[in-house]
mmCIF file of the N, C-alpha and C atoms, coordinates in Angstrom:
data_MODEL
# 
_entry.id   MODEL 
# 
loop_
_atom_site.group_PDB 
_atom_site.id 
_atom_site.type_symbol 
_atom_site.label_atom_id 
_atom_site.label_alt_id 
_atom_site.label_comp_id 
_atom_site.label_asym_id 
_atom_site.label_entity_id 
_atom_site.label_seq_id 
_atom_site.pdbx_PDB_ins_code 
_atom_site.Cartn_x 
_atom_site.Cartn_y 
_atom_site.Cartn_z 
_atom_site.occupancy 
_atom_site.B_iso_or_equiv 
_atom_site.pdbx_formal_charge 
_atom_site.auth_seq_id 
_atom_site.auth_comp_id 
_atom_site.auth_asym_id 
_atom_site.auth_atom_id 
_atom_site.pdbx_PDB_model_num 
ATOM 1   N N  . UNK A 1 1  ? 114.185 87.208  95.395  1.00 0.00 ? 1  UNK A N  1 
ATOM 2   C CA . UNK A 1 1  ? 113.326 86.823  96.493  1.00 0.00 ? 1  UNK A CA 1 
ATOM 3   C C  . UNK A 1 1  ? 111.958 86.439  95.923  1.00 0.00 ? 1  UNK A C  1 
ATOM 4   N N  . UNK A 1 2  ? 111.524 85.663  96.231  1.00 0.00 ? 2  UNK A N  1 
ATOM 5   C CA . UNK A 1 2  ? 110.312 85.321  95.897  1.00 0.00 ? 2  UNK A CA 1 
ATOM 6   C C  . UNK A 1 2  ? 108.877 85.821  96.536  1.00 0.00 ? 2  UNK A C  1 
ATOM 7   N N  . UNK A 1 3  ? 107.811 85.902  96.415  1.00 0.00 ? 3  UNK A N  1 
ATOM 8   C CA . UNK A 1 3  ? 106.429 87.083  96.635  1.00 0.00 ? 3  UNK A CA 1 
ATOM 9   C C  . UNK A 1 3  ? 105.944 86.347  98.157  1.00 0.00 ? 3  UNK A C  1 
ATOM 10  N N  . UNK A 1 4  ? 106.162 85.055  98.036  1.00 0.00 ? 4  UNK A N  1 
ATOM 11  C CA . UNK A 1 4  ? 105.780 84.747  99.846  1.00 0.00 ? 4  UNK A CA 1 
ATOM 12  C C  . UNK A 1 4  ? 107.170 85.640  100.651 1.00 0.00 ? 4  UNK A C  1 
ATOM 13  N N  . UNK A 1 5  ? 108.257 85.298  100.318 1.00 0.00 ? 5  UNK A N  1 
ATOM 14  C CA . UNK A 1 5  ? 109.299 85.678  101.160 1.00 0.00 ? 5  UNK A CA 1 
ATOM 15  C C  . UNK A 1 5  ? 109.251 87.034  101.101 1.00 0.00 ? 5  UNK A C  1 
ATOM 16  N N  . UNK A 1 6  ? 108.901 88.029  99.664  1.00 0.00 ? 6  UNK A N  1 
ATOM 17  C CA . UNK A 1 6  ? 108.837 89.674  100.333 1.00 0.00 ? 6  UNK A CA 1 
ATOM 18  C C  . UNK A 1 6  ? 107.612 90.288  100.741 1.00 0.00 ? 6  UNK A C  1 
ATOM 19  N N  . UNK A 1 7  ? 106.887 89.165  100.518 1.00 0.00 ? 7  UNK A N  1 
ATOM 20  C CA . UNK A 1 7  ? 105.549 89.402  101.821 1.00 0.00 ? 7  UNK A CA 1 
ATOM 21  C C  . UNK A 1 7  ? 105.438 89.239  103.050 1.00 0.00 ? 7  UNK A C  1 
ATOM 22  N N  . UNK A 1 8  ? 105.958 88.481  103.272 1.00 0.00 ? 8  UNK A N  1 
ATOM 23  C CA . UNK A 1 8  ? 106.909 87.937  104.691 1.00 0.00 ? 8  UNK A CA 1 
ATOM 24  C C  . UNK A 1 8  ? 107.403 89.119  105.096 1.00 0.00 ? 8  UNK A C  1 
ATOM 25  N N  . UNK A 1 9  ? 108.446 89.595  104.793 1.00 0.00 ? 9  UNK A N  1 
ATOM 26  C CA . UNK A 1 9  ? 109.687 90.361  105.285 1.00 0.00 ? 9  UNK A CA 1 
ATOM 27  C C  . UNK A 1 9  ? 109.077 91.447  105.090 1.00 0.00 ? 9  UNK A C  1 
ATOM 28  N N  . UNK A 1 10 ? 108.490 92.135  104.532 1.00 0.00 ? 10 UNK A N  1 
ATOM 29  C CA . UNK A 1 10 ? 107.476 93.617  104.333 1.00 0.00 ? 10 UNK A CA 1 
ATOM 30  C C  . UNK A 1 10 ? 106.565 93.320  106.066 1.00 0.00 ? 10 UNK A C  1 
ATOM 31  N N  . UNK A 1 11 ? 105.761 92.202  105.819 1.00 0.00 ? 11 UNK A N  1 
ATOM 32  C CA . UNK A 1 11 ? 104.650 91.927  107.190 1.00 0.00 ? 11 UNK A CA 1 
ATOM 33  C C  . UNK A 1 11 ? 105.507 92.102  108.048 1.00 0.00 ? 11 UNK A C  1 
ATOM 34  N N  . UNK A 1 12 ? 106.457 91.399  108.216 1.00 0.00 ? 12 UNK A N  1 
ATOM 35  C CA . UNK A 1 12 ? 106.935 91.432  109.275 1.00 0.00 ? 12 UNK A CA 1 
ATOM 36  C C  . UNK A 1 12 ? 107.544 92.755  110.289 1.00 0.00 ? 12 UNK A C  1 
ATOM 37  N N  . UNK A 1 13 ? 108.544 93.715  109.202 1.00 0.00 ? 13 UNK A N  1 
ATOM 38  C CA . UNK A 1 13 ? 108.597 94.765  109.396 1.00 0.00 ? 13 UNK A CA 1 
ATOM 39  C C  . UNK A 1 13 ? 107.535 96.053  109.442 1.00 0.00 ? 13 UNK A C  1 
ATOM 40  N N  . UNK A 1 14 ? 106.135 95.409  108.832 1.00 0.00 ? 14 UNK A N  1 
ATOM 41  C CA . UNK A 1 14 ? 105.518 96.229  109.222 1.00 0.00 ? 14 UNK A CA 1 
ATOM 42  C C  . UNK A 1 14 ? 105.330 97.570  108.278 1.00 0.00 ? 14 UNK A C  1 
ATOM 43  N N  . UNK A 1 15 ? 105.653 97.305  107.113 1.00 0.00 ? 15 UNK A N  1 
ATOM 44  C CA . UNK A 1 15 ? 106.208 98.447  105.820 1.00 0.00 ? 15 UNK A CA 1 
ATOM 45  C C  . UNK A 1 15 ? 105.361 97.912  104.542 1.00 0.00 ? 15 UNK A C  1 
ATOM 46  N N  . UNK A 1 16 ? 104.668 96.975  104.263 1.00 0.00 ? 16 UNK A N  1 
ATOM 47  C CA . UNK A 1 16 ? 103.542 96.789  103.098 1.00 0.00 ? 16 UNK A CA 1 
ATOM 48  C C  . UNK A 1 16 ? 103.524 97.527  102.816 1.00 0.00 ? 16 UNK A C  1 
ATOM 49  N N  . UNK A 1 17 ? 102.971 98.082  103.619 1.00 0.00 ? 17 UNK A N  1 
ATOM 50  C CA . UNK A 1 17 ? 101.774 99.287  102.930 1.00 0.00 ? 17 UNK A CA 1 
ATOM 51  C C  . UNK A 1 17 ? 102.622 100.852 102.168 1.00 0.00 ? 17 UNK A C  1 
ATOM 52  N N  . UNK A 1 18 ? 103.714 101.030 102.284 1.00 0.00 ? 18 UNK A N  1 
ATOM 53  C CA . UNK A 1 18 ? 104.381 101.821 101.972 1.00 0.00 ? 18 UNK A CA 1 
ATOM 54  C C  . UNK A 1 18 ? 104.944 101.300 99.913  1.00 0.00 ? 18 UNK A C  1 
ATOM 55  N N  . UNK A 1 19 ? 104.397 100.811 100.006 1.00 0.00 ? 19 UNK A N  1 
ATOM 56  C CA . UNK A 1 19 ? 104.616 99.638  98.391  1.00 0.00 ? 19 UNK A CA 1 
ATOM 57  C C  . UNK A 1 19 ? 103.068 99.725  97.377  1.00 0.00 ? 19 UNK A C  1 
ATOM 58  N N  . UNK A 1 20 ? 103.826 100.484 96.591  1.00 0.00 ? 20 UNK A N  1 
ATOM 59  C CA . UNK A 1 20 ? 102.531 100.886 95.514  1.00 0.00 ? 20 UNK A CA 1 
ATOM 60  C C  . UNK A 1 20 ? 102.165 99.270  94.696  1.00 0.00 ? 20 UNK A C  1 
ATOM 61  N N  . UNK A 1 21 ? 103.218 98.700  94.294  1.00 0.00 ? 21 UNK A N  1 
ATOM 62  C CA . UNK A 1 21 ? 104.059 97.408  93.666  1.00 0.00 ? 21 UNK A CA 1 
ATOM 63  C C  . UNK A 1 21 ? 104.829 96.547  93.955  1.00 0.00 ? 21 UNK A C  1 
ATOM 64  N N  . UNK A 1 22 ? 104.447 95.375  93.663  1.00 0.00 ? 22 UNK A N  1 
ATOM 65  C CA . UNK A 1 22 ? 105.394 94.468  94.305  1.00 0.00 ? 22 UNK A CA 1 
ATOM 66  C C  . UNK A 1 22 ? 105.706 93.897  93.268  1.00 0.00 ? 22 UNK A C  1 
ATOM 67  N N  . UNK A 1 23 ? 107.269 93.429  93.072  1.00 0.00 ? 23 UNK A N  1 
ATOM 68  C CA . UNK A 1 23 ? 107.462 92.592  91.680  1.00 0.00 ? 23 UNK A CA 1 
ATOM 69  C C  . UNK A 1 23 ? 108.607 91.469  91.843  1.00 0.00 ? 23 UNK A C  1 
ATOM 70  N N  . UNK A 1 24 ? 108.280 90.543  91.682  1.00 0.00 ? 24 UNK A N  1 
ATOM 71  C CA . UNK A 1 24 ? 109.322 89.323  91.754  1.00 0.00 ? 24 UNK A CA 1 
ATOM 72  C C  . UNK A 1 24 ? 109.140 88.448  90.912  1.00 0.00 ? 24 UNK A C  1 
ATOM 73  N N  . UNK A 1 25 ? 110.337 87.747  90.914  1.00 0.00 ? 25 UNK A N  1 
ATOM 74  C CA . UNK A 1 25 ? 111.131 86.193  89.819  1.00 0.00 ? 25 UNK A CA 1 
ATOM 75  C C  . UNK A 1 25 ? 109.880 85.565  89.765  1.00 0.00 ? 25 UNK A C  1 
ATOM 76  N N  . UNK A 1 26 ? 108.937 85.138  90.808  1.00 0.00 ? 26 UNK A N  1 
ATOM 77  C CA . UNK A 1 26 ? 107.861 84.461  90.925  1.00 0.00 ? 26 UNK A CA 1 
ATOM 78  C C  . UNK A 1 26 ? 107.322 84.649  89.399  1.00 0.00 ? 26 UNK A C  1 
ATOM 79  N N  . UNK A 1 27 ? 106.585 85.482  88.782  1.00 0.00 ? 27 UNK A N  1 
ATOM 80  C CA . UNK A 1 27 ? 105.932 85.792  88.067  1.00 0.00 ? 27 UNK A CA 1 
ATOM 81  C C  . UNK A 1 27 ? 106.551 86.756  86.568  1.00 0.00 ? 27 UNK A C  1 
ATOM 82  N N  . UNK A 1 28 ? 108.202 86.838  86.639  1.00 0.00 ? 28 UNK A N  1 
ATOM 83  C CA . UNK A 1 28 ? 108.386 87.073  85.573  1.00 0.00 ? 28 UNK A CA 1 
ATOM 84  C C  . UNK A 1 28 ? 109.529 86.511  84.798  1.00 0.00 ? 28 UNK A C  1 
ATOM 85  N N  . UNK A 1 29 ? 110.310 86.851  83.559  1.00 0.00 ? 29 UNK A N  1 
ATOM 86  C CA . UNK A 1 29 ? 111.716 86.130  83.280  1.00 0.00 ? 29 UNK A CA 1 
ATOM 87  C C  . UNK A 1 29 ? 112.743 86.423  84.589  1.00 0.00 ? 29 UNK A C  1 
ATOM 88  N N  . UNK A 1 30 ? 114.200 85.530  84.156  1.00 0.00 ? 30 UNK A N  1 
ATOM 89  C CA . UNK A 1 30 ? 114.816 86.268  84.858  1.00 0.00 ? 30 UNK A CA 1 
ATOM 90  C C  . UNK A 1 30 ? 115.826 87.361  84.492  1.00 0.00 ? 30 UNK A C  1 
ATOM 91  N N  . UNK A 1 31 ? 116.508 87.926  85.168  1.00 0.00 ? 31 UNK A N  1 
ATOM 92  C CA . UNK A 1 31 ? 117.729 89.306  85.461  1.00 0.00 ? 31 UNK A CA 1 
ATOM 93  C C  . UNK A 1 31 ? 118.305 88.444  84.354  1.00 0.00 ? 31 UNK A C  1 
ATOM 94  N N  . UNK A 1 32 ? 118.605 89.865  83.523  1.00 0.00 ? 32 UNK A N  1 
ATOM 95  C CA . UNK A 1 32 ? 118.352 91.151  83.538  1.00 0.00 ? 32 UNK A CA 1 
ATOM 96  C C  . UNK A 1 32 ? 117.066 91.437  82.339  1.00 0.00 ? 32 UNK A C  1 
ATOM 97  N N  . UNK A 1 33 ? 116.615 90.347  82.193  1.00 0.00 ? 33 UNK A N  1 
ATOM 98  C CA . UNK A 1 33 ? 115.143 90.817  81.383  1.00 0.00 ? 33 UNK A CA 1 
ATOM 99  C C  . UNK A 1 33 ? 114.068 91.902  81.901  1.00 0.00 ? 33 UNK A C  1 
ATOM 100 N N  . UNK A 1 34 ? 114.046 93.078  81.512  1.00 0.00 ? 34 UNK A N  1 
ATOM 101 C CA . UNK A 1 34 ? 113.334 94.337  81.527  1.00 0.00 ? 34 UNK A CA 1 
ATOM 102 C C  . UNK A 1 34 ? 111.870 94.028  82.498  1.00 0.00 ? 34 UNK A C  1 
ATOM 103 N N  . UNK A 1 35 ? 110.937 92.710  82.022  1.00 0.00 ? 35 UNK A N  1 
ATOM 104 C CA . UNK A 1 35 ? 109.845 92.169  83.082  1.00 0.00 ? 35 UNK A CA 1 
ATOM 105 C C  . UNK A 1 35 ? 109.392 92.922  83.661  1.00 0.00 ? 35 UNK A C  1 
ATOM 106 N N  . UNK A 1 36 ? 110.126 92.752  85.231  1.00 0.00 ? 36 UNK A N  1 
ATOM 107 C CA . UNK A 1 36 ? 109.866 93.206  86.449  1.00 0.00 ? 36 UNK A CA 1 
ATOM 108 C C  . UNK A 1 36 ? 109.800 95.050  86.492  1.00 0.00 ? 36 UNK A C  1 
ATOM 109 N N  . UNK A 1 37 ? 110.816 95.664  85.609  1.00 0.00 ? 37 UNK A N  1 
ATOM 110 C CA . UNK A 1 37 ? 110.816 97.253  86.270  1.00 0.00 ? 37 UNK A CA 1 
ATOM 111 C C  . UNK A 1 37 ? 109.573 97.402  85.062  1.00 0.00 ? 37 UNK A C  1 
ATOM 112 N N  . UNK A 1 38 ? 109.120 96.613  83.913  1.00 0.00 ? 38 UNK A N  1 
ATOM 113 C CA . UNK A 1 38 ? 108.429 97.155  83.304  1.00 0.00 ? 38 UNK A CA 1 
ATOM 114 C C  . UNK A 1 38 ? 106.766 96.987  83.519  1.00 0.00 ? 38 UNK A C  1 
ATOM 115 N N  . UNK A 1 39 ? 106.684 95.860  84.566  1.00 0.00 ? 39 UNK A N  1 
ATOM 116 C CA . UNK A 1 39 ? 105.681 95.775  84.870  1.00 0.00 ? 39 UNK A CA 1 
ATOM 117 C C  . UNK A 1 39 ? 105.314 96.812  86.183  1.00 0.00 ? 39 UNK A C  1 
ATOM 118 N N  . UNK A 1 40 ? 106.217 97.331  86.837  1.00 0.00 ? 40 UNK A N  1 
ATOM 119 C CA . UNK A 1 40 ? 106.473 98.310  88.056  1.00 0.00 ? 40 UNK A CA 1 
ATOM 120 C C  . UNK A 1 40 ? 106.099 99.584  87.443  1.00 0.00 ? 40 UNK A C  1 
ATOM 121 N N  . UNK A 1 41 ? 106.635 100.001 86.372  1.00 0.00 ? 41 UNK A N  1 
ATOM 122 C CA . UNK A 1 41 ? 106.089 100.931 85.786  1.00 0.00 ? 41 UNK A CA 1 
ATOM 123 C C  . UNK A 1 41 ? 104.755 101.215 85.214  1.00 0.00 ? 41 UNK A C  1 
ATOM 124 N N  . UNK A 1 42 ? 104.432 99.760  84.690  1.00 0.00 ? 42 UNK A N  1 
ATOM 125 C CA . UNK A 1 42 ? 103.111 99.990  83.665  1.00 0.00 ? 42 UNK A CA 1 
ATOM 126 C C  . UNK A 1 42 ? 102.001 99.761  85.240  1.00 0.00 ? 42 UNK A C  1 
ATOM 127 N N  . UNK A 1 43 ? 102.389 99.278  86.399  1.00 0.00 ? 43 UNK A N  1 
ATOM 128 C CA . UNK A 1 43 ? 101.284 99.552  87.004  1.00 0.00 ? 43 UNK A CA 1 
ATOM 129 C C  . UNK A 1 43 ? 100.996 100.948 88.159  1.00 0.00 ? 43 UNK A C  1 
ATOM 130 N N  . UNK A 1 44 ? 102.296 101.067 87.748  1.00 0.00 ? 44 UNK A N  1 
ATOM 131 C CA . UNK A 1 44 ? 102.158 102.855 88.649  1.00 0.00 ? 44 UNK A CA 1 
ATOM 132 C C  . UNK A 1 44 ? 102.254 103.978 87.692  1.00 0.00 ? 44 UNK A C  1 
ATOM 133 N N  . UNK A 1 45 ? 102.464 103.491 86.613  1.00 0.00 ? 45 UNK A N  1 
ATOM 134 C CA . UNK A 1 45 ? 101.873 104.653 85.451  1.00 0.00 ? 45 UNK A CA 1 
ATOM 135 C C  . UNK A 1 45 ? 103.404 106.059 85.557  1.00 0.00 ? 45 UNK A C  1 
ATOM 136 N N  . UNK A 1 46 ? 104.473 105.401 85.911  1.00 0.00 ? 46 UNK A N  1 
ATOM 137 C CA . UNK A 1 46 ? 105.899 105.918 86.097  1.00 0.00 ? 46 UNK A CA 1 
ATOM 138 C C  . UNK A 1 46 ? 106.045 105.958 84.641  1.00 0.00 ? 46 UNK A C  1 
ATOM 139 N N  . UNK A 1 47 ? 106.927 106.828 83.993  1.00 0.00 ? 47 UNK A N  1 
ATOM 140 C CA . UNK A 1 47 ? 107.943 106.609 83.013  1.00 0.00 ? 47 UNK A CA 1 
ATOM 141 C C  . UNK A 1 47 ? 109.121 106.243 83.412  1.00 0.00 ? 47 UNK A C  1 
ATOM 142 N N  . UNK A 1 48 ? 109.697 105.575 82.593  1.00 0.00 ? 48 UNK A N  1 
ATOM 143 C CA . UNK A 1 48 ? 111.121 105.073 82.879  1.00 0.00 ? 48 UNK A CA 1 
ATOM 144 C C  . UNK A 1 48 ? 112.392 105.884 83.123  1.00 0.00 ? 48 UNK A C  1 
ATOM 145 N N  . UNK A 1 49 ? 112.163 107.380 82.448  1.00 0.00 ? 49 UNK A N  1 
ATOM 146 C CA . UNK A 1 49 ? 113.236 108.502 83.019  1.00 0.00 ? 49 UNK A CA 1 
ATOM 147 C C  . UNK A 1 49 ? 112.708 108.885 84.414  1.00 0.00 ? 49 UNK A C  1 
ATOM 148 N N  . UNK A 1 50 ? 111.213 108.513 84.461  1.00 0.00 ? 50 UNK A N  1 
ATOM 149 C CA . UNK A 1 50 ? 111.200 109.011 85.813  1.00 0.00 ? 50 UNK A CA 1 
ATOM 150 C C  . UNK A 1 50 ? 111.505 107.910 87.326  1.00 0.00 ? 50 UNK A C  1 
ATOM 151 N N  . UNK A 1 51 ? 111.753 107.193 87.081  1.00 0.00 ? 51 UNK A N  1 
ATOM 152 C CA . UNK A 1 51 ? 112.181 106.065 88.100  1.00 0.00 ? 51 UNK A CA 1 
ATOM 153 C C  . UNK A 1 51 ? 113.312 105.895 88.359  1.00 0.00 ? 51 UNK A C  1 
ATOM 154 N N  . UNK A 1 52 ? 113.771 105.186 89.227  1.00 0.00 ? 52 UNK A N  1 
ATOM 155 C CA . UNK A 1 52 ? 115.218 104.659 89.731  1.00 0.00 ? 52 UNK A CA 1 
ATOM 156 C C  . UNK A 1 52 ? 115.280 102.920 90.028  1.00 0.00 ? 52 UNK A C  1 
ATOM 157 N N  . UNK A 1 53 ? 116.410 102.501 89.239  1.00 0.00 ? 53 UNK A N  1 
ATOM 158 C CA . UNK A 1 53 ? 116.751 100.917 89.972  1.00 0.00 ? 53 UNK A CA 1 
ATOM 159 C C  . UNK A 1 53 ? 117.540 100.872 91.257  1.00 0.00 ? 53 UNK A C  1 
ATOM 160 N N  . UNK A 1 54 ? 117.619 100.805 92.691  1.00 0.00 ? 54 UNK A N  1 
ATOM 161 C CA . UNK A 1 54 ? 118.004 100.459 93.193  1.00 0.00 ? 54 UNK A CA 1 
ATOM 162 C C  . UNK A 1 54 ? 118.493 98.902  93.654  1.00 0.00 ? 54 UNK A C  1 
ATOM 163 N N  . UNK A 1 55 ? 120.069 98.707  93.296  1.00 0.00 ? 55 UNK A N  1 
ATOM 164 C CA . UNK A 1 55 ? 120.017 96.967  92.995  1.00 0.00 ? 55 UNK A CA 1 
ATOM 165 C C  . UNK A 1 55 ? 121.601 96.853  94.040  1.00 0.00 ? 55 UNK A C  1 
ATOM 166 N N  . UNK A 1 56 ? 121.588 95.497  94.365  1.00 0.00 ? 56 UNK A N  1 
ATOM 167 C CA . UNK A 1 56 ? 122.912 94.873  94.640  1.00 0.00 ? 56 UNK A CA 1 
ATOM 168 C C  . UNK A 1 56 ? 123.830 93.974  93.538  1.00 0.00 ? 56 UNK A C  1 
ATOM 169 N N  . UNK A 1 57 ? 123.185 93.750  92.423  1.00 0.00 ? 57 UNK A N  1 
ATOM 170 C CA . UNK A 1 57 ? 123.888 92.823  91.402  1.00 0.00 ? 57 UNK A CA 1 
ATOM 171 C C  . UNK A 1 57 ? 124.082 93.517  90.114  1.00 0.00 ? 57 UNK A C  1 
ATOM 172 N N  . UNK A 1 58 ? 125.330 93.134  89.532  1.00 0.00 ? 58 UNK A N  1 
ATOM 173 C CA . UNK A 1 58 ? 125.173 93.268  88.551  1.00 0.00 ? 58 UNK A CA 1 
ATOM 174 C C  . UNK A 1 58 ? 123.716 92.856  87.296  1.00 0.00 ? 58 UNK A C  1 
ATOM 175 N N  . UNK A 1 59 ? 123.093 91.785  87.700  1.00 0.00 ? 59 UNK A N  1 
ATOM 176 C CA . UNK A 1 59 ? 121.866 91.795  86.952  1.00 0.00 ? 59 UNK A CA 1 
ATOM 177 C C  . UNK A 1 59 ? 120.633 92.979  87.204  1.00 0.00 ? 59 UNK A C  1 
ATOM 178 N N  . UNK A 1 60 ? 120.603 92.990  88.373  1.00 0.00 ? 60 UNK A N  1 
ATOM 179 C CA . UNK A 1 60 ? 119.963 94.430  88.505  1.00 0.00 ? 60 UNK A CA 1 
ATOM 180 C C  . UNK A 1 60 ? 119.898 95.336  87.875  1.00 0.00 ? 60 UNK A C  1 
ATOM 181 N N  . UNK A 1 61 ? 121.452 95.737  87.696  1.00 0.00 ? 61 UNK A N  1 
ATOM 182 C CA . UNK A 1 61 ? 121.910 97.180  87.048  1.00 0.00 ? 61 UNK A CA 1 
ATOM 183 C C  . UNK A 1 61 ? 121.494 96.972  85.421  1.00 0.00 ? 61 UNK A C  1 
ATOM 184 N N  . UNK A 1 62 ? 121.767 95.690  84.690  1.00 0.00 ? 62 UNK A N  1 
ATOM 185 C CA . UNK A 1 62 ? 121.493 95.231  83.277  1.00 0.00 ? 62 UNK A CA 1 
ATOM 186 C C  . UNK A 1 62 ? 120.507 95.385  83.332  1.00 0.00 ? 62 UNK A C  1 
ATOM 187 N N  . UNK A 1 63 ? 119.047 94.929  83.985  1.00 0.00 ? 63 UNK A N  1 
ATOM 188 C CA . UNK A 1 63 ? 117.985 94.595  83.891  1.00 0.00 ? 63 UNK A CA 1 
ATOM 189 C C  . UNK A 1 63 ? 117.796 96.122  84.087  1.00 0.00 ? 63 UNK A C  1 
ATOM 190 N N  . UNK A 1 64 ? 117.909 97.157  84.596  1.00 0.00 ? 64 UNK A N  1 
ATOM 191 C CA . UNK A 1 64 ? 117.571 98.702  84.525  1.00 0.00 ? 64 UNK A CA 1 
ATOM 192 C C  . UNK A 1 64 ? 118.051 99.466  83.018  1.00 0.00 ? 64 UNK A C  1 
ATOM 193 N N  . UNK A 1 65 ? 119.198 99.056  82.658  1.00 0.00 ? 65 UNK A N  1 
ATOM 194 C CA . UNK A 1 65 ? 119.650 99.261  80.845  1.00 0.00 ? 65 UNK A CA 1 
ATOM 195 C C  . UNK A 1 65 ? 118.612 98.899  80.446  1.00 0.00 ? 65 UNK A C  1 
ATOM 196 N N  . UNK A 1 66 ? 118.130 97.381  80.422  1.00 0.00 ? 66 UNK A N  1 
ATOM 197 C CA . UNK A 1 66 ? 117.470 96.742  79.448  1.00 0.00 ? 66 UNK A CA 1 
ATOM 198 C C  . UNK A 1 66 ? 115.913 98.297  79.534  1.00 0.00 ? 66 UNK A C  1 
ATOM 199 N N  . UNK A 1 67 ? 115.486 98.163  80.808  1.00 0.00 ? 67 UNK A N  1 
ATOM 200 C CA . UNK A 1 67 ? 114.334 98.554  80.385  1.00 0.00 ? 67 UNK A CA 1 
ATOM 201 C C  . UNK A 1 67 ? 114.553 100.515 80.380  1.00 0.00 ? 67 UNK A C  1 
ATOM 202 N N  . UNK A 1 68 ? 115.407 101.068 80.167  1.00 0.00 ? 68 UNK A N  1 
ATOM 203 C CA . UNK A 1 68 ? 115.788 102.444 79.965  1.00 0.00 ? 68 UNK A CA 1 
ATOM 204 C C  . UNK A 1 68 ? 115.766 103.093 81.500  1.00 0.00 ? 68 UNK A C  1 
ATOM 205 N N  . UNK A 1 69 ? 116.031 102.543 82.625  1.00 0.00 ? 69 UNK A N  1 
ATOM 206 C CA . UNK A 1 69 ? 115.219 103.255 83.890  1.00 0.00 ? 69 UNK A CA 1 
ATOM 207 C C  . UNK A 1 69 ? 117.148 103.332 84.529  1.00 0.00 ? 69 UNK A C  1 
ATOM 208 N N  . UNK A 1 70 ? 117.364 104.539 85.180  1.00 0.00 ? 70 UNK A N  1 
ATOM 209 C CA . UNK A 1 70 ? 118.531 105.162 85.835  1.00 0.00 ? 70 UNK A CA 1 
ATOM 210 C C  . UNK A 1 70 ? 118.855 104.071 86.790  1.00 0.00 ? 70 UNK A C  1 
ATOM 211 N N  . UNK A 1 71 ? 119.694 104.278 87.170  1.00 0.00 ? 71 UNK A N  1 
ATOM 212 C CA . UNK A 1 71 ? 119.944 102.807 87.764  1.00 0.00 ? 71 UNK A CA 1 
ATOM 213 C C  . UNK A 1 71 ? 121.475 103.182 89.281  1.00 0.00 ? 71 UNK A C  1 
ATOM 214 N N  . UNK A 1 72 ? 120.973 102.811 90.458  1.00 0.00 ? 72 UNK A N  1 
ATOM 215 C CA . UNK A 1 72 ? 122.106 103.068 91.575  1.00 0.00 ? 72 UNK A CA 1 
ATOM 216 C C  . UNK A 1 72 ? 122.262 101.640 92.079  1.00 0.00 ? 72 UNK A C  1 
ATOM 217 N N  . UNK A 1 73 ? 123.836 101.133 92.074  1.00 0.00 ? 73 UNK A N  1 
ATOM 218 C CA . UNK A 1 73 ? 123.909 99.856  92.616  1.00 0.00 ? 73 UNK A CA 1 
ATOM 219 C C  . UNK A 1 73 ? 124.352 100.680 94.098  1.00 0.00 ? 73 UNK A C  1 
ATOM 220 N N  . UNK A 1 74 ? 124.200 99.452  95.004  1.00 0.00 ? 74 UNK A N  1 
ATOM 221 C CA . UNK A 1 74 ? 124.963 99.600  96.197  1.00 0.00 ? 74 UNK A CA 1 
ATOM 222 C C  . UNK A 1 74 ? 126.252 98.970  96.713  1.00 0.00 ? 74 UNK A C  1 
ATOM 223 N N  . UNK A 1 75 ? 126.753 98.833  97.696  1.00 0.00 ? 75 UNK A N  1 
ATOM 224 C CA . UNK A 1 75 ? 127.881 98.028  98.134  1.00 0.00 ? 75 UNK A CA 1 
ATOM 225 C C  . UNK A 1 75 ? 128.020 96.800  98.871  1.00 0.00 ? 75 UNK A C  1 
ATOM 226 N N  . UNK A 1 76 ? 127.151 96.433  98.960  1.00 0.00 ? 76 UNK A N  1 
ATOM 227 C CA . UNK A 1 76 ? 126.502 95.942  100.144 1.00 0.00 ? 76 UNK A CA 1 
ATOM 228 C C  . UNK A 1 76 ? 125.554 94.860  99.195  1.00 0.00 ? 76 UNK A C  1 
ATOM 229 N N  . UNK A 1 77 ? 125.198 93.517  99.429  1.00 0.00 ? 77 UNK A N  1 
ATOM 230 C CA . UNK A 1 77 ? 124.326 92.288  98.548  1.00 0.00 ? 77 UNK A CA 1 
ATOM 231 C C  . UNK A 1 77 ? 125.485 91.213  98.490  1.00 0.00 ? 77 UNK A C  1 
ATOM 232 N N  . UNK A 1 78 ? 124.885 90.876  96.603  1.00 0.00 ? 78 UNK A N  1 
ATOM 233 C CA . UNK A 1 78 ? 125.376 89.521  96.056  1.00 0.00 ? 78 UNK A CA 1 
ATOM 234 C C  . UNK A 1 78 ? 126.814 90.145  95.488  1.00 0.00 ? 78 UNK A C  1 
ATOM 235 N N  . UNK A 1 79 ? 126.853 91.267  95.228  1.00 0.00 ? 79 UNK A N  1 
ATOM 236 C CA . UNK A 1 79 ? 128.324 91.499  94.117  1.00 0.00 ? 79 UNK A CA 1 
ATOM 237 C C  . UNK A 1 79 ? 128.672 92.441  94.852  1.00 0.00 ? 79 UNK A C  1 
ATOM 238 N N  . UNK A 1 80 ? 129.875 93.152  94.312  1.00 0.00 ? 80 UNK A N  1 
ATOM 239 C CA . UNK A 1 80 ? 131.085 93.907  94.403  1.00 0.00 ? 80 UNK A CA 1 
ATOM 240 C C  . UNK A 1 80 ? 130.585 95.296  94.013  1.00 0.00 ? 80 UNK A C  1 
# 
């Protein structure tokens, strides 16, 4: 998703503000390059054992390997 569209969909629902971080394709490589959870981390000052990937794709789940962070797919998205 791109940073207008999960700005969008955050505004809209009314849930921003519940978001320490926002991180999208916009501004980094893509899945499963580490990027995004590592920039999520370095700006909330998380360690990577201490976080979780919550993803629908298999790139998700890679991109949580890549950067050492635990990782829960769901059933429900782009994959199986």
């Amino acid at each position: 998703m791109s940073r207008r569209g999960l700005d969008h969909c955050l505004a809209v629902h009314g849930i921003a503000h519940h978001f320490v971080t926002r991180q999208t394709a916009d501004a980094h490589p893509s899945k499963p390059h580490p990027a995004m959870l590592e920039a999520a981390l370095n700006e909330t000052g998380v360690a990577a054992r201490d976080a979780v990937m919550i993803g629908d794709t298999v790139f998700d789940m890679a991109m949580a390997v890549a950067a050492g962070v635990p990782a829960l797919g769901v059933d429900w998205g782009y994959h199986e």
